[in-house]
N, CA, C and O atoms as a printed pandas DataFrame, in Angstrom:
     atom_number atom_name residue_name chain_id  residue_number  x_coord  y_coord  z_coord
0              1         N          UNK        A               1    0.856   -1.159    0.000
1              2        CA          UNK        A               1    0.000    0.000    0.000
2              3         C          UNK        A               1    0.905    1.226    0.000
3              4         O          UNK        A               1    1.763    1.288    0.880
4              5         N          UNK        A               2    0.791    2.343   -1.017
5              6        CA          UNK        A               2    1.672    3.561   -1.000
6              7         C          UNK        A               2    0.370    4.196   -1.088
7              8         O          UNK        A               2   -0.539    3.712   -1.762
8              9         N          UNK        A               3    0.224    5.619   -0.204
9             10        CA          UNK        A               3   -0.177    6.665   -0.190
10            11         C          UNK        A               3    0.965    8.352   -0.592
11            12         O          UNK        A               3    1.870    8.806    0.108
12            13         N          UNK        A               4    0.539    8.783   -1.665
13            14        CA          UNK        A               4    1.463   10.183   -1.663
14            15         C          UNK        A               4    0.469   11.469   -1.735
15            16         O          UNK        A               4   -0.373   11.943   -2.499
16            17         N          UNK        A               5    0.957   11.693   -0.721
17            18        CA          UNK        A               5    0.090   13.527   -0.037
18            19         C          UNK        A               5    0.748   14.165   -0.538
19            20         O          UNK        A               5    1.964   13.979   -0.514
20            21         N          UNK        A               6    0.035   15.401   -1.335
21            22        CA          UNK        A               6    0.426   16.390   -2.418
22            23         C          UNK        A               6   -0.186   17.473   -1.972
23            24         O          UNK        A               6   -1.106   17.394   -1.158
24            25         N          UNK        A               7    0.298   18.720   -2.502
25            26        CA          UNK        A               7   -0.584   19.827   -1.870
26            27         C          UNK        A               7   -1.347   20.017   -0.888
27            28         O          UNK        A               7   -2.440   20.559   -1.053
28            29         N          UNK        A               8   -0.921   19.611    0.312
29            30        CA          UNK        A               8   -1.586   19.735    1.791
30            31         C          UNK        A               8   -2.755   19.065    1.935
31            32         O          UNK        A               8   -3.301   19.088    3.039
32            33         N          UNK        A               9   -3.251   18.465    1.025
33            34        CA          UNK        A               9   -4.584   18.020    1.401
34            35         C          UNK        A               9   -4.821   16.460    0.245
35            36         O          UNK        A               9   -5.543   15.607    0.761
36            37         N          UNK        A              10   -4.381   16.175   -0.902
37            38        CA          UNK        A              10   -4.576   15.835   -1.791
38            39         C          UNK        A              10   -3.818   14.571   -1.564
39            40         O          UNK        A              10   -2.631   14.509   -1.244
40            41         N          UNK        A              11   -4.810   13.346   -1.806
41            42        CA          UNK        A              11   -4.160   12.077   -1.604
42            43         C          UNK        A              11   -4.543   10.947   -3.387
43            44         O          UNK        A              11   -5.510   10.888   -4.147
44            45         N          UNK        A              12   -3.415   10.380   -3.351
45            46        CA          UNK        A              12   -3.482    9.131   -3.912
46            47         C          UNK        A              12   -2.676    7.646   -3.438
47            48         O          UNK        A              12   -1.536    7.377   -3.060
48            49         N          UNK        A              13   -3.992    6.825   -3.695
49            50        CA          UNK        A              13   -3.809    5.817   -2.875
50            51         C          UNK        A              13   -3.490    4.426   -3.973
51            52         O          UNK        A              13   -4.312    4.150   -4.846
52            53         N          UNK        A              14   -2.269    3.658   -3.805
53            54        CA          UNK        A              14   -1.983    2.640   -4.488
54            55         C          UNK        A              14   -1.990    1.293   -3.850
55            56         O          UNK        A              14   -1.279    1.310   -2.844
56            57         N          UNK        A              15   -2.517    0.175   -4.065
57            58        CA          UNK        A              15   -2.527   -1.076   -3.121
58            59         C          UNK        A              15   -2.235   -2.054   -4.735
59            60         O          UNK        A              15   -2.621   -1.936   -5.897
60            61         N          UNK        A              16   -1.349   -3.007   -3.981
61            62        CA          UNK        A              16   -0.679   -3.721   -4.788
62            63         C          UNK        A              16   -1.065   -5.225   -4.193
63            64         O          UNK        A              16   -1.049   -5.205   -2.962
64            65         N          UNK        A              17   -1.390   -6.455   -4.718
65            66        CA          UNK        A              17   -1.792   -8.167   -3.720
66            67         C          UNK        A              17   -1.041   -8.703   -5.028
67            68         O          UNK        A              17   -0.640   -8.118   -6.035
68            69         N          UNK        A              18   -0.998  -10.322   -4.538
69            70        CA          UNK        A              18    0.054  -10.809   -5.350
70            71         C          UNK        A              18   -0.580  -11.484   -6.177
71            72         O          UNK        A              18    0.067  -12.225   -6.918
72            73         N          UNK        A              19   -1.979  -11.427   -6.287
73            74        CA          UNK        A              19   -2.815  -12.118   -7.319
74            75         C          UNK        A              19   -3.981  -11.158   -7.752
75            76         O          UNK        A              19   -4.388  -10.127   -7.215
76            77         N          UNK        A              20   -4.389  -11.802   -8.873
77            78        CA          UNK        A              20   -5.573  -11.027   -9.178
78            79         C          UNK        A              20   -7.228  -11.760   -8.485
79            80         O          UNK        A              20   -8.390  -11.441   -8.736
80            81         N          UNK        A              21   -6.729  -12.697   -7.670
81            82        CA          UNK        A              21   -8.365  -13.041   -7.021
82            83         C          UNK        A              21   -7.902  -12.202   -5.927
83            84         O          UNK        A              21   -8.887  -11.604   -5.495
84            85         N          UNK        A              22   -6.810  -11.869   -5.254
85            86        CA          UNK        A              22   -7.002  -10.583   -4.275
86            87         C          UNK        A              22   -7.511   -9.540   -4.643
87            88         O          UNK        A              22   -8.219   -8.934   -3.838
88            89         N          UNK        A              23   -7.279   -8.950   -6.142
89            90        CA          UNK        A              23   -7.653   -7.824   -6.608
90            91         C          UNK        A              23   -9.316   -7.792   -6.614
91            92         O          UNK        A              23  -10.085   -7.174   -5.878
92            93         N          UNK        A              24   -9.555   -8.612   -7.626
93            94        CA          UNK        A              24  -11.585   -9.082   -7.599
94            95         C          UNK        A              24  -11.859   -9.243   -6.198
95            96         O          UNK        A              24  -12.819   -8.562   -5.839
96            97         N          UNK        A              25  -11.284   -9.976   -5.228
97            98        CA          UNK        A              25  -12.119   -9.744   -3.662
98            99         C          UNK        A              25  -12.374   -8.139   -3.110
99           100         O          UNK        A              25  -13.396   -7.527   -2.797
100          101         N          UNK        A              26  -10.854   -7.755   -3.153
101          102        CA          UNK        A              26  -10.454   -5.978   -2.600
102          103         C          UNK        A              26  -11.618   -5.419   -3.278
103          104         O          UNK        A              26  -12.333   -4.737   -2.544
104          105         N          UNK        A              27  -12.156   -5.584   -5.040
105          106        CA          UNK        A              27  -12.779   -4.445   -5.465
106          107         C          UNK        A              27  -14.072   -3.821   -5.192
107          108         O          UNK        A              27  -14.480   -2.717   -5.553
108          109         N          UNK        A              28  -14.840   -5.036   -4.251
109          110        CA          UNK        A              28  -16.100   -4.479   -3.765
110          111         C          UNK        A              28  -15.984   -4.009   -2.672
111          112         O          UNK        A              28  -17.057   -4.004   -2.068
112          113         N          UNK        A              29  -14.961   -3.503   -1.995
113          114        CA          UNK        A              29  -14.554   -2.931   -0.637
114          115         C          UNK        A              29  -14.619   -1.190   -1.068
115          116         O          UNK        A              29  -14.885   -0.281   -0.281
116          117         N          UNK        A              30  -14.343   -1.069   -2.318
117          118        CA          UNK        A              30  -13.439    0.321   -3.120
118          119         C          UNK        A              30  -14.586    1.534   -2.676
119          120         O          UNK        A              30  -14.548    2.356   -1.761
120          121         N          UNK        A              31  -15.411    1.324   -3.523
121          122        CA          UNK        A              31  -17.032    2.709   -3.168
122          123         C          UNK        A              31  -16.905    2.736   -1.815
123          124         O          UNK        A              31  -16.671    3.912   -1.533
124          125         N          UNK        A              32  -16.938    1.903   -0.555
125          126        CA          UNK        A              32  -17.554    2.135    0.641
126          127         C          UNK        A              32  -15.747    2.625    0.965
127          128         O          UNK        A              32  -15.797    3.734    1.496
128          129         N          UNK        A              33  -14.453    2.229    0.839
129          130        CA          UNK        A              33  -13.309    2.977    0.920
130          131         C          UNK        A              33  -13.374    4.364    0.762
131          132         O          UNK        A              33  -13.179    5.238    1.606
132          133         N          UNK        A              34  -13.760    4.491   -0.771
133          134        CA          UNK        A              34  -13.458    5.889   -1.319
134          135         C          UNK        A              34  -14.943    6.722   -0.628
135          136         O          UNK        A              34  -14.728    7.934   -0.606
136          137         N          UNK        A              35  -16.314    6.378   -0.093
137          138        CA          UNK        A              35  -16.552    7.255    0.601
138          139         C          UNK        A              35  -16.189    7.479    1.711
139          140         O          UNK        A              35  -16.294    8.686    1.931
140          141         N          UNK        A              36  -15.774    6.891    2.621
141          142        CA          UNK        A              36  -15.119    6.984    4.119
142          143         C          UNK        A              36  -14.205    8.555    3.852
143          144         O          UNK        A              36  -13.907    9.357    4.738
144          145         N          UNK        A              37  -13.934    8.659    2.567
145          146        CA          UNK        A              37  -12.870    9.501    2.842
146          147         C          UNK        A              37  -13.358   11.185    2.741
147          148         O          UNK        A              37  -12.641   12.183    2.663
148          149         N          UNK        A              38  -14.799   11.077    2.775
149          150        CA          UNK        A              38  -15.733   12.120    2.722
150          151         C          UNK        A              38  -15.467   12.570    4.003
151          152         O          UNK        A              38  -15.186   13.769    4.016
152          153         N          UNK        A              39  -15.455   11.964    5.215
153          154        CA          UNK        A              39  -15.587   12.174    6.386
154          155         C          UNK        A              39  -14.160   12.642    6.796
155          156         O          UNK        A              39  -14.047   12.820    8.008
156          157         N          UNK        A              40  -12.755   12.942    5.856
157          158        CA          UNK        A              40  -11.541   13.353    6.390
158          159         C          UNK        A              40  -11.409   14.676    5.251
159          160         O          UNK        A              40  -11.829   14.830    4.104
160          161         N          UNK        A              41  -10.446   15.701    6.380
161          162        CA          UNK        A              41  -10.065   16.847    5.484
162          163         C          UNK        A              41   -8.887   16.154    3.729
163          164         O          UNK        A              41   -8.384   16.869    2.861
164          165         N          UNK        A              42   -8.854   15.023    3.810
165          166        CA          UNK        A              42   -8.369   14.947    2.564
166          167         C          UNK        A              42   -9.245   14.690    1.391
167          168         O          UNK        A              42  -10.410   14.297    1.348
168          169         N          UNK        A              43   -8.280   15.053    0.309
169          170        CA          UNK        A              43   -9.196   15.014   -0.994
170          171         C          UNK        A              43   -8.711   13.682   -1.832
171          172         O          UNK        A              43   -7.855   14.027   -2.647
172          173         N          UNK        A              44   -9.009   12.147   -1.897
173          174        CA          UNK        A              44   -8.803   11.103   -2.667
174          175         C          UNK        A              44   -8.629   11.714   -4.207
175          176         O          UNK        A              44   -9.617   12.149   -4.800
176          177         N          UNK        A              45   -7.844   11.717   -4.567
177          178        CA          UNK        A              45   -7.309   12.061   -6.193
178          179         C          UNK        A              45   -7.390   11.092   -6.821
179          180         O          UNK        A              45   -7.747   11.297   -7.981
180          181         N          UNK        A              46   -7.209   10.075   -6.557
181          182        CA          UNK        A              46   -6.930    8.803   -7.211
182          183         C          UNK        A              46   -6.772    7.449   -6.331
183          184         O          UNK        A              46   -6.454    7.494   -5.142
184          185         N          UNK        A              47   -7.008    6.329   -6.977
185          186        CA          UNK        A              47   -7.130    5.263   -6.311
186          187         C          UNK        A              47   -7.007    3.860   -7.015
187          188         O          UNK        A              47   -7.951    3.412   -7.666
188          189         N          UNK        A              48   -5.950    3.253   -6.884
189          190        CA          UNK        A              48   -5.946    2.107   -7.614
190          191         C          UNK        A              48   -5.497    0.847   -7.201
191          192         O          UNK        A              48   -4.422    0.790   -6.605
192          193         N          UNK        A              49   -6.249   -0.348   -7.455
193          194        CA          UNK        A              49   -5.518   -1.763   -7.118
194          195         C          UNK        A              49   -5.266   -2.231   -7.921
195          196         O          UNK        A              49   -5.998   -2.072   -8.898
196          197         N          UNK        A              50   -3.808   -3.310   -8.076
197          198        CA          UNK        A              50   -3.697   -3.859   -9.289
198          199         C          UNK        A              50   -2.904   -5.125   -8.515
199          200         O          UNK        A              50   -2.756   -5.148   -7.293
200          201         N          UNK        A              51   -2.495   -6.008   -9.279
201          202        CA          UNK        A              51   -2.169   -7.275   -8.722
202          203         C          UNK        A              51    0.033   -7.200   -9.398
203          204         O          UNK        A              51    0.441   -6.657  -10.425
204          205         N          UNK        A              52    0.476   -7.591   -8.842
205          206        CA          UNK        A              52    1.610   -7.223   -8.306
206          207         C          UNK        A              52    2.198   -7.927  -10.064
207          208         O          UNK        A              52    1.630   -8.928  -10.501
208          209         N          UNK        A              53    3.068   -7.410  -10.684
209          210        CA          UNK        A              53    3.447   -8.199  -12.357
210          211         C          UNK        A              53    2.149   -7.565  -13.636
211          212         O          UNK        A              53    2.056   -7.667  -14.859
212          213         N          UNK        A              54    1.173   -6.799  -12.380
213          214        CA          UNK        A              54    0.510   -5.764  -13.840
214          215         C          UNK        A              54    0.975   -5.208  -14.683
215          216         O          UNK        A              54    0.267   -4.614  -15.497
C-alpha cells in the first residue's frame, strides 16, 4: 500500500496483492473505501488496485 500527499490536502492511494483473485475480492470494498474519505479533510485524487506483475 503507497499513499502520496500532495498539496496539503490531496491524496493518492496505491494497493498492490500478489494475485488477481485478491484484486476481484479488494474491489467491492473500493465505493464504501473511497466514501469513508468524505468524512476526512483529505481530498482522494486517485485510487488504484492492481495485482503485483501488472
Amino acid at each position: 500500500m503507497v499513499f502520496r500527499l500532495y498539496e496539503k490536502e490531496n491524496i493518492n492511494v496505491r494497493l498492490s496483492f500478489s494475485n488477481t483473485d485478491m484484486v476481484e475480492s479488494f474491489n467491492q470494498y473500493i465505493p464504501e473505501l473511497k466514501a469513508s474519505f468524505e468524512n476526512y479533510p483529505l481530498v482522494l485524487k486517485d485510487f488504484k488496485v492492481r495485482a503485483i506483475g501488472e
